[in-house]
N, C-alpha and C positions, 0 to 999 in steps of 0.2 A: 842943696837938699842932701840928707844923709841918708847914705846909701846901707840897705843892712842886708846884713849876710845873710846867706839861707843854707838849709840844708845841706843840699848840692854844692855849697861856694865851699862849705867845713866839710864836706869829703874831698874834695879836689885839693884843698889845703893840706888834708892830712895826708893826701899822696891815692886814698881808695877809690876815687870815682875818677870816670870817664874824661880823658882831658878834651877840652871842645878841640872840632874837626872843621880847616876852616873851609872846605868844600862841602861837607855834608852837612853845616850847619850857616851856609851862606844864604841867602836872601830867597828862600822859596821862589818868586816873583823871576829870578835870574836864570831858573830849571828848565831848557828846551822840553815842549812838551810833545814827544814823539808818536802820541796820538792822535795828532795834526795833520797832515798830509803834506808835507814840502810844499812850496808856492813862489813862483819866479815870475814878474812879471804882473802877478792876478793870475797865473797860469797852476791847477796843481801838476805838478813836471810829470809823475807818473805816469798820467791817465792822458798826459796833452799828447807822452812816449808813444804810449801803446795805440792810440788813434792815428798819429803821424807815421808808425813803424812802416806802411810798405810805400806809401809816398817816398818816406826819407831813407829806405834803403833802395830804390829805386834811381835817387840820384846819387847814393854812396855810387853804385855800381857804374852808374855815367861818368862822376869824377877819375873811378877806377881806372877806365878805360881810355879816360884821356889825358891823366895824366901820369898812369904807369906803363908805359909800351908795353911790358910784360902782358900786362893782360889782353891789350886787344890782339895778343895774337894764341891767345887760348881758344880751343872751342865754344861754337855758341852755346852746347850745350854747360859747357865749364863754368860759365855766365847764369844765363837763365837757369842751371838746374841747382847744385850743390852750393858755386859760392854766393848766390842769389838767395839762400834758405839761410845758410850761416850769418849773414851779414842782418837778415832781420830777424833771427835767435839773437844774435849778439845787441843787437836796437831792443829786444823783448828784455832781455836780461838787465840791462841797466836799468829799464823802466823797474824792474822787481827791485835793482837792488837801492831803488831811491825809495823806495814804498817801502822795504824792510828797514831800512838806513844801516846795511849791514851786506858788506863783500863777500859776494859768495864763495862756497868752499872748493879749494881744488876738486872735489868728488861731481862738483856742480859743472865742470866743462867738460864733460865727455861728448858734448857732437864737438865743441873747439877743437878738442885732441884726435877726436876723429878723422874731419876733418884736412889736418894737420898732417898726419899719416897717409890718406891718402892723394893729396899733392906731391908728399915726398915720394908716393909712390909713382906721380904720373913724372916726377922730373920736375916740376915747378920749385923753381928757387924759392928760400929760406927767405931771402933779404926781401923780395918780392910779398910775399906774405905776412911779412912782421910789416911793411910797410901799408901794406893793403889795412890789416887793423887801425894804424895809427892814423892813420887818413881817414878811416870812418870814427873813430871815435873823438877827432877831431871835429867833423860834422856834426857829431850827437852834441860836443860841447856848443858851435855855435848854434845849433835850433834850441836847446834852451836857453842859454843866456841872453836871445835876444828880446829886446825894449827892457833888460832890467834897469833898477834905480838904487841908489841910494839904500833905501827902506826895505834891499833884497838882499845886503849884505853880508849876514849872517847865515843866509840860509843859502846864499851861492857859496860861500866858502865852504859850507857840508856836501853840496852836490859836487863841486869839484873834485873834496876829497873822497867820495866814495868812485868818481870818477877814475882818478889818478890810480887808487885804489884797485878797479876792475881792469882797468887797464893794464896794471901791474901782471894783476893774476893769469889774465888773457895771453898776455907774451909771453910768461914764463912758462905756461901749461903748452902753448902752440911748439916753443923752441923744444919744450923736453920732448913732447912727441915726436917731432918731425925727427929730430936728431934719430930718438931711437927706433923709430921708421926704418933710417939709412942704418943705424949700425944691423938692422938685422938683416935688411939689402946685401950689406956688405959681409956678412957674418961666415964663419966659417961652416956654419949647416947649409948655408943658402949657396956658399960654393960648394961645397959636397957635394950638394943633388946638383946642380949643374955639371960638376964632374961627372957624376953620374950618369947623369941624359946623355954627356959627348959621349962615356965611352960603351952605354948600349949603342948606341945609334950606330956607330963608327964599328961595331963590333969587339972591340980593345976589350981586356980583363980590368974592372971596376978595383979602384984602389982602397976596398972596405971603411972607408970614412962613412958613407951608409948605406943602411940592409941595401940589399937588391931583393924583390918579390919575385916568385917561383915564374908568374906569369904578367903581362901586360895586356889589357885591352889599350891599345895603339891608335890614334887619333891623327889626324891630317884636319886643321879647319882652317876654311877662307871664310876670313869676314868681310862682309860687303855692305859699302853703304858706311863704313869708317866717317864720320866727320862730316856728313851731310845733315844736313836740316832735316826738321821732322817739327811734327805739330806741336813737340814740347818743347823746340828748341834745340834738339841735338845739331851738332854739327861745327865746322872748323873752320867758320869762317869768318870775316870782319863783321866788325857792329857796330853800330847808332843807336845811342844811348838818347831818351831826352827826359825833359825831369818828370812829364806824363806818365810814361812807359818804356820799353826796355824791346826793341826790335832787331831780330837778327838776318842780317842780308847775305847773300853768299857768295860775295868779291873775297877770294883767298886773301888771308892775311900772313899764310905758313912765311915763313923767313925773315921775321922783322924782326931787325936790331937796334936797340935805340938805349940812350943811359937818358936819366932823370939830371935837369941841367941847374936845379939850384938847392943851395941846402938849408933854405928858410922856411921854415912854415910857424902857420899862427902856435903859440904853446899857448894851453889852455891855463898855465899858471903866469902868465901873465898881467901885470895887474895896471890900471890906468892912476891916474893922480888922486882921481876920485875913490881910489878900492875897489872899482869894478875891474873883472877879468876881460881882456879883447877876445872873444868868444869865435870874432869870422875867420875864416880861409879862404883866400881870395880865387876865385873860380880861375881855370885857365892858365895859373903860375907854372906847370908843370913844377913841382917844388914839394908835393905830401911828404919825401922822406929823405930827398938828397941823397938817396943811393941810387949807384950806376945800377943797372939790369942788363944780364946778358942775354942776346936775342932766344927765343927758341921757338921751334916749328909746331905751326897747328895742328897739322896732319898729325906731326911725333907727338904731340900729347892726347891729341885723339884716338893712337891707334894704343899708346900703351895704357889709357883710359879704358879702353873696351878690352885688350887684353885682360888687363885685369882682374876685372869684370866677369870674361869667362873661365881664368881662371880662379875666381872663389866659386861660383857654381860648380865646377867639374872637381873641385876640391872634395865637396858633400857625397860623394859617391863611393867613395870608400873609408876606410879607418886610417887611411896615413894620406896625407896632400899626394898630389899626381903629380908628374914632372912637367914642364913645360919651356917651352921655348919660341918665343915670339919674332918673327921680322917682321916691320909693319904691319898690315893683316893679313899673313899669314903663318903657320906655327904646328906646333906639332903636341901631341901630348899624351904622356904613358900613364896608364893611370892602373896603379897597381892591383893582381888581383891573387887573393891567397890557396881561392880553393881549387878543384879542377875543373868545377864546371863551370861551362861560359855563361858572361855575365847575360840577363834577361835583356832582350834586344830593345822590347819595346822599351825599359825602362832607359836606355842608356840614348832613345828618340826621345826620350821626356827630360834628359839631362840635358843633350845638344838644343833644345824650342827653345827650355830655363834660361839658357846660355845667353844664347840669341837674345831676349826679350830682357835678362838682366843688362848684358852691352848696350841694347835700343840698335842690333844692327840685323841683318842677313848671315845667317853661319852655314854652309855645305860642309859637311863635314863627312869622313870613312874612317870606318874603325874595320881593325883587323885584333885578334888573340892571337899573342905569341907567346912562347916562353922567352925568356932573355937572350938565350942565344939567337933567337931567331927575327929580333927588335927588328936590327936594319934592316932585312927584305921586306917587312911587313911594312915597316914606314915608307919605302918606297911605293910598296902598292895600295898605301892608304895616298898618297901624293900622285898614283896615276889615275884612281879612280877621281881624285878630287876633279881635277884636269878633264876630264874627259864627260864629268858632269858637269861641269860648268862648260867645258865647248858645244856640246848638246842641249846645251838648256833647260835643264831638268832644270824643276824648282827646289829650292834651297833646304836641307833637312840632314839625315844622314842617310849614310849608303852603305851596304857589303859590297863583295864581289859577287856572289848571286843577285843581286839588286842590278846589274846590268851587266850582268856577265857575256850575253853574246856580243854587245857593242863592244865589252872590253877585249876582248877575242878579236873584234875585227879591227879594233885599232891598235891592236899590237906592230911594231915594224916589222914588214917583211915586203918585195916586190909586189905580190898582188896590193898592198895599200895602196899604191900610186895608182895604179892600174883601175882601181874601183873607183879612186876618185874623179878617172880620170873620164868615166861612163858621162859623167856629169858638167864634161866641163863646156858641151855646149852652151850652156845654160850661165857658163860664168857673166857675161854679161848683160844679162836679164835677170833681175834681183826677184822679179815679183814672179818668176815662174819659179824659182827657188824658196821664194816663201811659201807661195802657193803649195806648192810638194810638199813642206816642212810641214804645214798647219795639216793639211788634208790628212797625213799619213799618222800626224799626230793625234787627231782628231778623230780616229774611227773611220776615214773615209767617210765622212759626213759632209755631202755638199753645203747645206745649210748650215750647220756649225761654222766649217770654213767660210762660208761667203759674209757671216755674221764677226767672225775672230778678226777677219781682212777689212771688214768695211765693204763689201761689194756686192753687188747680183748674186744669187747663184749662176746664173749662166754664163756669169766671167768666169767663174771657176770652171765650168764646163772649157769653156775655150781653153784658160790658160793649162787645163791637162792635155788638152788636144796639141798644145800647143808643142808640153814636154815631149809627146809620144810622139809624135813628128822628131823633132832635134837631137834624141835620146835612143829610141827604136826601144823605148820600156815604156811601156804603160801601167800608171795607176791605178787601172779599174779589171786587167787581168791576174790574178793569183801568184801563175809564176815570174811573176816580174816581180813582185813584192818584198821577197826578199833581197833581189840585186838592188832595189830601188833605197830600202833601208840602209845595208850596206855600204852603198857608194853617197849616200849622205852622213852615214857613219866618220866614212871615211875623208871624206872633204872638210867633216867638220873639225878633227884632229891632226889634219897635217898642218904642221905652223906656216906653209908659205900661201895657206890657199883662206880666199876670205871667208 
């Protein structure tokens, strides 16, 4: 047949038209149509993600646990709160980026980077982390590929590559964070105000690397309650993972050392004879990432977890961060203030609850105003009043030295301390007439209060005063006895060698 030229054939001859494009003028029929939905199995992979998302991050975190030692010796709360949220964000996100067919933008990880930063900030290793990703996104790859065929091959090798893809993005954004995490850890502002802190505290002249503020409201907190369980999960201790659910028991796991013992795992570009990918991880290889893990303590990441924690709260309180200084749960913290007059009390009782309730722990905290020169004594008597509320039992909150200024008066060292205590020491071994005294005196002299706070009759409580004012020669129910009686429980309860 003879073929005749057209139009189009004598411009392209003469060099003026369009030369054919052998992609965009290839077989229409050949054009993935990404108004489709992905489909692996009969499955569309999306929507199969986002309905499996807290089943299958549920068993990420079981694999976590058993097969990177690093994590089971994190808190529970380290588990069920934060990397328990990330891991089915991270399962949500692939489901979107197989619906968009398109890797999302570095701007798109900010809880990843998040994240990321604050692990570096509780001390949780890098290697740990980067390997904890690849170990769930290794699981993401085998719950979709599995029962594919044949007939899915074109459309596994897109979900892989947006896989590989997120994958990519995920590591890179976690490393850059984490890194610059530590470099501002380690930075020379974050020694500065460290420098700082030693040498108000110490009293030494500050070596102007930065300001010092005219005045400090000065902080003493114990946190309590560091790494214990609570209903959301907090807490530092071992766990039992199963692929149902996620429960935390409170057998200590603080000090386990252990390295990851092989450096095989499934690779999701692996490809079978047939062009299918081997999609499984074999449960139980200890193997997700062949890197060793160096041990670290539950407690230690619990307690600088809730440090933390109170410190961004106590940060908000003024126009430049506070200083701070943590040993396990307890610490200290200057928190700058510019003008002369003292900061509003109650507000700085609604900064110390914040605190408390941001960490998920118990804060007793005492503040003193100082000027700079005057740091160290006030920190010390922000650390006697701490002391002295916690051996008395007060409940957890913050404190002045008008807050219980005769107690602190009476437990200052001098000879009468022993001596008061010593009113009392019939009583030392009979606990329940020493509670009984505590509740009562604390209580308003309330028989009923007390015999309800105890668990008992009132008229036990009648007895056990009868019992003190016998052993003691003070009674509870006369006036002037009342204050020796305060007193020498005062005092009994602050001297370290008495129970």
């Amino acid at each position: 047949m003879t073929r005749h030229n057209t139009a189009a054939d004598s411009e392209v001859a003469a060099g003026v038209g369009p030369m054919p494009d052998p992609v965009c003028d290839s077989v229409p029929d050949s054009v993935p149509d990404h108004t489709i939905p992905l489909h692996l199995a009969g499955r569309p992979v999306a929507a199969d993600l986002r309905a499996l998302a807290p089943d299958l991050s549920r068993r990420v975190l079981a694999r976590l646990l058993e097969e990177l030692p690093v994590y089971a010796a994190l808190p529970g709360e380290e588990m069920t709160g934060d990397i328990a949220a990330i891991v089915q964000h991270s399962v949500r996100m692939f489901a979107d980026t197989v619906e968009a067919r398109r890797i999302p933008a570095d701007a798109d990880l900010a809880e990843q980077r998040q994240s990321a930063q604050q692990r570096a900030e509780e001390g949780v290793p890098l290697d740990a982390i980067l390997a904890a990703y690849q170990l769930g996104i290794a699981m993401v790859w085998s719950q979709v590929s599995t029962g594919v065929g044949p007939a899915d091959h074109a459309a596994l090798r897109e979900v892989l590559d947006l896989l590989l893809g997120l994958q990519r993005r995920i590591l890179c954004a976690v490393t850059e964070s984490y890194l610059a995490a530590r470099r501002v850890i380690d930075s020379e502002e974050h020694n500065g105000r460290h420098a700082l802190m030693a040498a108000l505290l110490s009293g030494t002249e500050p070596d102007g690397t930065v300001a010092v503020a005219p005045r400090y409201a000065v902080l003493t907190l114990a946190l309590e309650g560091v790494g214990e369980e609570d209903p959301a999960g907090a807490g530092g201790t071992a766990k039992t993972v199963s692929a149902s659910g996620l429960s935390a028991g409170r057998a200590s796991a603080g000090g386990i050392s252990a390295s990851a013992t092989s450096a095989s795992s499934a690779s999701a570009n692996n490809v079978m004879a047939s062009g299918l990918p081997v999609g499984a991880v074999p449960a139980g290889s200890g193997s997700a990432s062949g890197i060793s893990f160096s041990g670290i303590s539950s407690s230690g990441v619990a307690a600088r977890r809730a440090a933390r924690r109170v410190r961004e709260v106590l940060d908000t309180f003024a126009d430049q961060p506070c200083l701070t200084a943590f040993h396990s749960d307890r610490g200290t913290a200057l928190i700058p203030l510019d003008d002369c007059a003292d900061p509003d009390h109650a507000r700085l009782q609604v900064l110390v609850a914040d605190a408390a309730l941001a960490a998920g722990v118990q804060v007793t905290a005492a503040v003193a105003v100082a000027e700079s020169a005057d740091v160290p004594a006030a920190a010390t008597r922000t650390g006697e009043i701490v002391d002295l509320v916690l051996a008395t039992g007060r409940p957890p909150g913050l404190y002045r030295l008008a807050d219980v200024l005769l107690d602190y008066q009476l437990s200052r060292p001098s000879p009468a301390l022993s001596a008061l205590a010593a009113r009392l020491e019939p009583l030392a071994s009979k606990p329940e007439l020493l509670a009984t005294l505590e509740t009562y005196l604390a209580l308003g002299r309330d028989r009923r209060a007390t015999a309800a706070a105890l668990h008992v009759h009132p008229n036990t409580i009648d007895y056990r005063l009868r019992r003190v004012s016998e052993l003691t020669g003070l009674s509870a129910h006369r006036a002037e006895d009342l204050g020796d009686l305060h007193a020498s429980l005062v005092a009994r309860q602050v001297l370290p060698d008495r129970p």
